[in-house]
N, C-alpha and C positions, 0 to 999 in steps of 0.2 A: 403883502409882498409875495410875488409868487416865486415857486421853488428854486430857479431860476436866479433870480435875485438875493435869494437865500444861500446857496449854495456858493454862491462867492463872497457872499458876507458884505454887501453891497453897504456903505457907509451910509449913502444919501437916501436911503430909501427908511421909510419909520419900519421898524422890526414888530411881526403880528406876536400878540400875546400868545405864548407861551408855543410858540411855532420853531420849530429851527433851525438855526441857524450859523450858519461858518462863524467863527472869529476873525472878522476880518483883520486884524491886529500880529497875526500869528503869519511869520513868514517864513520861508523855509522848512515848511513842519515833515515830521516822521511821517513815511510810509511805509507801506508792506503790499505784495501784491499777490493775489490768489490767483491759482491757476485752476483751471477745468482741461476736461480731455477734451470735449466738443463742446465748440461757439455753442452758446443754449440761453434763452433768455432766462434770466431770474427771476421769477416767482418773487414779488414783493412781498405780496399775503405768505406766504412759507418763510421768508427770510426771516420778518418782523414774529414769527411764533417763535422760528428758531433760538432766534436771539434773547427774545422773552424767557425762552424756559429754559437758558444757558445757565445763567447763574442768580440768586437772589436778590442783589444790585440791581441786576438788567431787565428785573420782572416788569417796570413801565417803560420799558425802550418804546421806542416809534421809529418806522420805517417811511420814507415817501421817494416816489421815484417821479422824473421827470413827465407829464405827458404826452409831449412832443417826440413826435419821430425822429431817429439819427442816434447817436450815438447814448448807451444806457448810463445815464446821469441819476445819484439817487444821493439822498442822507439818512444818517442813522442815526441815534440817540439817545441818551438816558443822565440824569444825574448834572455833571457839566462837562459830561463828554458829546461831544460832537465827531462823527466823522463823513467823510464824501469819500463815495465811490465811483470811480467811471470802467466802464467795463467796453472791452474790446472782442468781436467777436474772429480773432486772431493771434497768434503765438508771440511772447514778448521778442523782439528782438533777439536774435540767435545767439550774437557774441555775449550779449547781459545775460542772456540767460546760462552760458556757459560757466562765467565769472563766479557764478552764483550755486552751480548743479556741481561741477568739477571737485568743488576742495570739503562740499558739505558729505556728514556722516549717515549714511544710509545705502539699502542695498542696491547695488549697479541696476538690477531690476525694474527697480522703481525708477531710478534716475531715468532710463531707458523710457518710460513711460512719461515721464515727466518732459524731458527733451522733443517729445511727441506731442506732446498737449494743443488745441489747438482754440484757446481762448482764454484770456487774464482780466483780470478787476485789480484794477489798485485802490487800494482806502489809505485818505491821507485824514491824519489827525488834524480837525479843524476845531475844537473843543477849547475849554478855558482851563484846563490842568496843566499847571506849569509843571511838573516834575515830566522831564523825558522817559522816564522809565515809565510810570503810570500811562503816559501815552500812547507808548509800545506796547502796554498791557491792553489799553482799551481797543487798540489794532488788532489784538490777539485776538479777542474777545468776537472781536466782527468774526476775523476768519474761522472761529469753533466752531460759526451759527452757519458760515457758510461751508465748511467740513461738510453737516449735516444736509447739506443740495447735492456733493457729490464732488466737494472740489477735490483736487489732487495734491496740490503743495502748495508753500507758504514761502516768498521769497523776500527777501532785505536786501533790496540792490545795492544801497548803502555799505553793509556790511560783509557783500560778497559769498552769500550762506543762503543755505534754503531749508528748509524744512518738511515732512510728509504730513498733510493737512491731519490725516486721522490723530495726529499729537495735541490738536486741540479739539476735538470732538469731547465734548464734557461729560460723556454717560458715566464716566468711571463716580462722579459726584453723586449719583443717582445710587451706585453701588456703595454709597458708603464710604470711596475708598481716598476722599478726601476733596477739600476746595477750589473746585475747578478754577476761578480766579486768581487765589492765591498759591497755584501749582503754575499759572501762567509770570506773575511776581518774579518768584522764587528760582524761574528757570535760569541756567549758566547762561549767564552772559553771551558767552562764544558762540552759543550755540543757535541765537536769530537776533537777537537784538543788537550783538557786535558778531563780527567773523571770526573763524580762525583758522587761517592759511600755511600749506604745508608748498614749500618750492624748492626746490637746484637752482639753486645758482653756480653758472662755468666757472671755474677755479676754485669755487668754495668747499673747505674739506669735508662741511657736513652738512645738511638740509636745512635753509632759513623759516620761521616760522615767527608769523605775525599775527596781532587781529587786523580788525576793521572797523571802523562804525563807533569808534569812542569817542571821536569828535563831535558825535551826535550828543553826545552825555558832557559835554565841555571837559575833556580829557584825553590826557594823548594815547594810541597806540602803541604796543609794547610787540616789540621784535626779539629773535635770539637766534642764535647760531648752534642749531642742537650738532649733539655727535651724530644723527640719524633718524629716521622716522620711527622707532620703536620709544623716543620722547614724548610721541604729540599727545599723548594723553595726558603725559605728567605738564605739560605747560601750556596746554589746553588748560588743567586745572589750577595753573600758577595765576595765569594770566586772570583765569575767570576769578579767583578768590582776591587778586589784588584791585581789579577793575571795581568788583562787588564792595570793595572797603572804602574807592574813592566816592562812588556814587551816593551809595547809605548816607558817610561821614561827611561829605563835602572837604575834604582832603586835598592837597596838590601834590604834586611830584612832576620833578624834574629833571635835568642833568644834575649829575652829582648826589641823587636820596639814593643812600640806603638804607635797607630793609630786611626785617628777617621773615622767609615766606617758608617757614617748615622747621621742623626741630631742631636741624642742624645744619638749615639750608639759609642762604643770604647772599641778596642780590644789591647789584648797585646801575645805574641806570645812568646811560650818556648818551648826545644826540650822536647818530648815525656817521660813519665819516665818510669823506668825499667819494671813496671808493664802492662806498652803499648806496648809489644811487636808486639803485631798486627796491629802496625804503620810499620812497618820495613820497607824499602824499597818503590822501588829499588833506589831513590834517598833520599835528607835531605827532614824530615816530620817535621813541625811545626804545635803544636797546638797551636790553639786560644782559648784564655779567654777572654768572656766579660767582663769588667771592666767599674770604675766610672770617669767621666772626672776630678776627683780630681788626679786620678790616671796615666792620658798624660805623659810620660817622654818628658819633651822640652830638644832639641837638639838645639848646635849651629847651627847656620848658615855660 
């Protein structure tokens, strides 16, 4: 079957022993997309070493890339992850790229550079790991290897958030200073795998803040009405330790849980009202209300 056939996961075609190939089964799947400063072909022979000597898992990855002319078509590999990358020798779309550069945490600097970039690769997870977190791990895992070509940042259109690619360059594992992999796991939520968004809303008396990207994780997004932007850290880490507890536990939550999220802190969670339209989307948005622990609904057990 050639790469080609592979790469979409072709049903009708017999699959070459031990070659790889998409899931063709998997619809909708997670992506991320890497950005460069200048259009540059990829190096497959460097890709495929990168990514080898990423992390101990990924020491039999395999790379192949298209070898037909036109647009760079390639997959990657290890264990039962699968992903496809197609790269453009051109800047993402202006306004996505904004969505995404605008609300994430890093130096204007860089943003500046990043905003200027002038070629992207997106890797979509086409592999056979059901857990969506793992998946967005194995996405990670590509962009470290391509960190090390020279890439710039790491974007989740999805979640509206971007990230400076050097956060996944793995050398720190080589220093001893811990599991590059499982520091890709382990990351806050908010901070690529879902968003977290700071906005004015007119009439509103204080700054609304929401994620992104938890519908990707079969879960809703969580919004609030801070008194002002000197919160977003604190529900940056609200948001991310309670998303973290749905994901792990397989949990739900709805209109009407409450919860206690801090020593003497407790939230209660309701769908948005008609007035919040600028909740909308693209999955279920819950806001949070801080409340009194007199206020805890006890649930049976």
């Amino acid at each position: 079957m050639s790469i080609f056939s592979r790469f979409f996961g072709r049903k009708d075609e017999p699959s070459d022993t031990g070659a790889l190939v998409a899931n063709p089964d998997l619809e909708d799947p997670v992506a991320l997309t890497v950005l460069f400063a200048q259009p540059q072909p990829i190096d497959i022979a460097a890709f495929g070493q990168a990514l080898r000597a990423y992390h101990r898992s990924t020491a039999d990855a395999r790379c192949e890339m298209s070898p037909d002319p036109g647009p760079f078509i390639a997959l990657a590999g290890w264990r039962n992850h699968v992903v496809r990358l197609v790269g453009f020798d051109a800047p993402m779309p202006a306004d996505a790229l904004e969505t995404c550069v605008g609300p994430a945490h890093y130096p204007q600097e860089l943003k500046a550079q990043v905003r200027a970039h002038r070629g992207h690769l997106i890797l979509y997870y086409a592999g056979r790991e059901a857990s969506v977190l793992e998946q967005y791990v194995a996405l990670a895992t590509v962009a470290g290897a391509l960190a090390r070509l020279g890439a710039l940042a790491v974007v989740n259109e999805a979640a509206h958030t971007s990230m400076p690619a050097a956060v996944f360059d793995a050398e720190f594992e080589v220093e001893g200073e811990g599991d590059s992999i499982e520091l890709l796991r382990e990351l806050d939520l908010p901070a690529l795998y879902c968003g977290f968004v700071k906005y004015d809303v007119e009439g509103a008396p204080g700054v609304w803040m929401r994620t992104y990207g938890a519908d990707r994780f079969g879960h809703p997004d969580f919004a609030v009405l801070a008194e002002g932007h000197h919160e977003g850290e604190t529900y940056f880490q609200l948001f991310g330790n309670v998303l973290r507890y749905l994901v792990d536990s397989g949990a739900e939550m709805g209109a009407g849980h409450t919860m206690q999220v801090g020593e003497d802190r407790f939230m209660r969670l309701r769908a948005p009202a008609e007035t919040e339209y600028f909740l909308d989307g693209p999955g279920t948005v819950m806001v949070a209300e801080m409340i009194g622990a007199d206020e805890i609904v006890q649930r049976p057990h």
